[in-house]
C-alpha positions in Angstrom: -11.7 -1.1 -3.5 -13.3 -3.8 -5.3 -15.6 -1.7 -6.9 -12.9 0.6 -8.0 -11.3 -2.5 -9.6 -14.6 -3.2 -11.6 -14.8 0.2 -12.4 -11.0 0.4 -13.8 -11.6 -2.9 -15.5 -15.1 -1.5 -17.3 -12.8 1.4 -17.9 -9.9 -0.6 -19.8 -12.5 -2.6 -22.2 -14.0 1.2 -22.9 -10.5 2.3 -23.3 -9.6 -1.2 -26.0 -13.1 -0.2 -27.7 -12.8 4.0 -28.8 -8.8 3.7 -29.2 -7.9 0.3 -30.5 -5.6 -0.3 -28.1 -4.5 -3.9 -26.7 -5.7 -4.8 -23.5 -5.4 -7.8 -21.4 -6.7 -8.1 -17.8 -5.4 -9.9 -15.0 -7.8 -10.6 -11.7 -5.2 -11.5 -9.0 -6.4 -12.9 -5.7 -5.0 -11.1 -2.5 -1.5 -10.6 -3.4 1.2 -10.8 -0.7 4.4 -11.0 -0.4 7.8 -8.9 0.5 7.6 -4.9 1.3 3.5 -5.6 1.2 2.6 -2.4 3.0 -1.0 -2.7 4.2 -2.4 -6.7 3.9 0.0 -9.1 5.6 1.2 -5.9 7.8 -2.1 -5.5 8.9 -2.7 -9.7 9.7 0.5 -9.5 11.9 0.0 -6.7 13.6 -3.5 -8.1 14.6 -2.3 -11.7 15.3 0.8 -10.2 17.3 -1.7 -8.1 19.2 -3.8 -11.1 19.9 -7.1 -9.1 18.1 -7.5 -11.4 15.1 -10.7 -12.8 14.8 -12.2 -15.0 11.8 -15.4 -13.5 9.7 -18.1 -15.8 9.5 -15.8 -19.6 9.2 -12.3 -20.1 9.5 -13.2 -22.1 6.7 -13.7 -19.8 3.8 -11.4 -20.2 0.3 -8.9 -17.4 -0.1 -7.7 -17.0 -3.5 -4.4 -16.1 -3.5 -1.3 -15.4 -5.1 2.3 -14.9 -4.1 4.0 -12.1 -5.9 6.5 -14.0 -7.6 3.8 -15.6 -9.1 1.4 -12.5 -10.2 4.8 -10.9 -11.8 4.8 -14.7 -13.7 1.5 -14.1 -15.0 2.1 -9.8 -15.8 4.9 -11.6 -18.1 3.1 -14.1 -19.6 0.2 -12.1 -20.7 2.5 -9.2 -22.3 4.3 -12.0 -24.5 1.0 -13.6 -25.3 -0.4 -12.1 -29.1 -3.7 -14.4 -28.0 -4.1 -12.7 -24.9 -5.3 -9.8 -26.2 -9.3 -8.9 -25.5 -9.0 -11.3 -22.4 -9.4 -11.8 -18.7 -7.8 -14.0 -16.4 -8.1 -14.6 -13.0 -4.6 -15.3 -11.6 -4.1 -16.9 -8.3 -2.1 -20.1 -6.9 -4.7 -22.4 -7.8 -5.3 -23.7 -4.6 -8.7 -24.1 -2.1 -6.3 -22.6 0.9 -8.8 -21.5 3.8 -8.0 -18.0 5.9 -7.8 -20.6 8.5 -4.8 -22.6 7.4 -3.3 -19.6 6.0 -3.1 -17.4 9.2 -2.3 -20.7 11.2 0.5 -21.1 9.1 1.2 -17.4 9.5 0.5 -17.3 13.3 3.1 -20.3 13.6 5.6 -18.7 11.3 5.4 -15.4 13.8 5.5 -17.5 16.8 1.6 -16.3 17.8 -0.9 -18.6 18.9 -3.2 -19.4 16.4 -6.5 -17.2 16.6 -9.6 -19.7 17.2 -12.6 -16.6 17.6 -15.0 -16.9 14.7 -17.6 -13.7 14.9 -20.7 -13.5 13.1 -20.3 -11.7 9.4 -23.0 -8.9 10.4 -21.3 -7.6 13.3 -18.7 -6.1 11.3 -20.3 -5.3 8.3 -22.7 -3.3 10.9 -19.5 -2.0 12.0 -18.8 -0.3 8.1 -21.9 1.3 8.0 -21.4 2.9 11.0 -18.2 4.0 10.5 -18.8 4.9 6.5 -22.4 7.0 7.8 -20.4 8.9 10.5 -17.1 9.4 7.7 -20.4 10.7 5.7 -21.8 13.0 8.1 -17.6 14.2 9.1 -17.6 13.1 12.4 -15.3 10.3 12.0 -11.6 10.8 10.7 -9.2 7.9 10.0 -8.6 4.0 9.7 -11.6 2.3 10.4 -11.2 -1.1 12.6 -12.5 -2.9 9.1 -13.1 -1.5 5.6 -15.7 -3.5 3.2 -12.9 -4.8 1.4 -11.2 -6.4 4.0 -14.3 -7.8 5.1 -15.1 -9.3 1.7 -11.7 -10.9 2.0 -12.4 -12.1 5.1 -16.2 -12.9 5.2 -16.4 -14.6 1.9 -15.7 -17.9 0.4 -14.3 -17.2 -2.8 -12.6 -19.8 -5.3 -11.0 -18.4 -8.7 -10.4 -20.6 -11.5 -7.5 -20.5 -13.5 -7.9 -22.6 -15.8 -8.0 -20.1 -18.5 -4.6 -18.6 -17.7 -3.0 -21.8 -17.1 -4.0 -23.2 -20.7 -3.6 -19.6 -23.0 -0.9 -18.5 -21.0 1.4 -21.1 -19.9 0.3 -20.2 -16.3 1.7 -22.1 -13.7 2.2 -21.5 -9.7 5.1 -22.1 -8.3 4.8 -20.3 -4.7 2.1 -22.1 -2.3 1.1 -20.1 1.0 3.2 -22.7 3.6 6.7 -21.5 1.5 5.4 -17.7 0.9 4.4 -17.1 4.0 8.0 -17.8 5.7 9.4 -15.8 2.3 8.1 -13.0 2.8 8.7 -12.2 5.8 12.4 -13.1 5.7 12.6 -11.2 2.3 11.1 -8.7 4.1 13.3 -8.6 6.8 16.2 -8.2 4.7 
């Protein structure tokens, strides 16, 4: 998936270039927030089932951004003449961990927090395998761990948004310890 996103990116500024046509793009971080489907779902199910388990550190930066937020920023850019021919990254601008944020999580749901930390390669090993036998069809449906789960998972990452916050009027307003509880009560509802 996050090569598609490079690809559909690369595909936009190709778009902009043969047809003229205005194009701004927005990098979110892991978006969450009510009726997600597949991320957060996916987290609680794990934590719930007591089979989460940290990639590599607990202490790895996860950009994200509430949804709230990312709808803030789709807004801004649109009304924005000198966004045109830009890229932002758009996230809550914070250096949140995946450990605080599925502590937080894990205490919202009632869980105990997840301490197991397991060595990046093991599941990275564990994509191969599954993508080689997908490959060769003799493996059909969800595998335990795609790459791009594991990329959010196994990777420190920090986004800057800098850039959004001074050409866009950018400006966070949902932090993980208040969207966390959100969206699962919006959810809920």
């Amino acid at each position: 998936a996050i090569d598609a996103k490079i690809e559909i990116e690369q595909m936009a500024w190709e778009y902009e270039r043969r047809h003229g046509v205005d194009v701004t793009v927005l990098r979110p971080g892991f978006i969450y927030g009510p009726r997600d489907r597949r991320n957060l779902p996916q987290m609680i199910r794990a934590l719930r089932n007591g089979r989460f388990a940290f990639i590599g550190s607990r202490d790895n930066v996860i950009p994200m951004v509430y949804i709230r937020d990312m709808i803030q920023a789709i807004c801004l850019a649109a009304r924005t003449p000198a966004a045109r021919g830009r890229a932002y990254h758009i996230t809550d601008g914070s250096r949140t961990t995946i450990g605080e944020f599925i502590d937080c999580l894990a205490e919202v749901l009632g869980c105990p927090p997840p301490r197991k930390v397991i060595p990046f390669v093991v599941p990275y090993l564990g994509c191969v395998l599954f993508e080689t036998l997908a490959a060769l069809h003799l493996y059909r449906g969800p595998t335990p761990i795609n790459r791009t789960a594991l990329n959010f998972l196994g990777y420190s990452r920090f986004l800057d948004i800098t850039r959004a916050r001074r050409e866009l009027g950018y400006e966070p307003r949902i932090f993980y310890r208040e969207g966390i509880p959100l969206a699962l009560k919006e959810s809920a509802n």
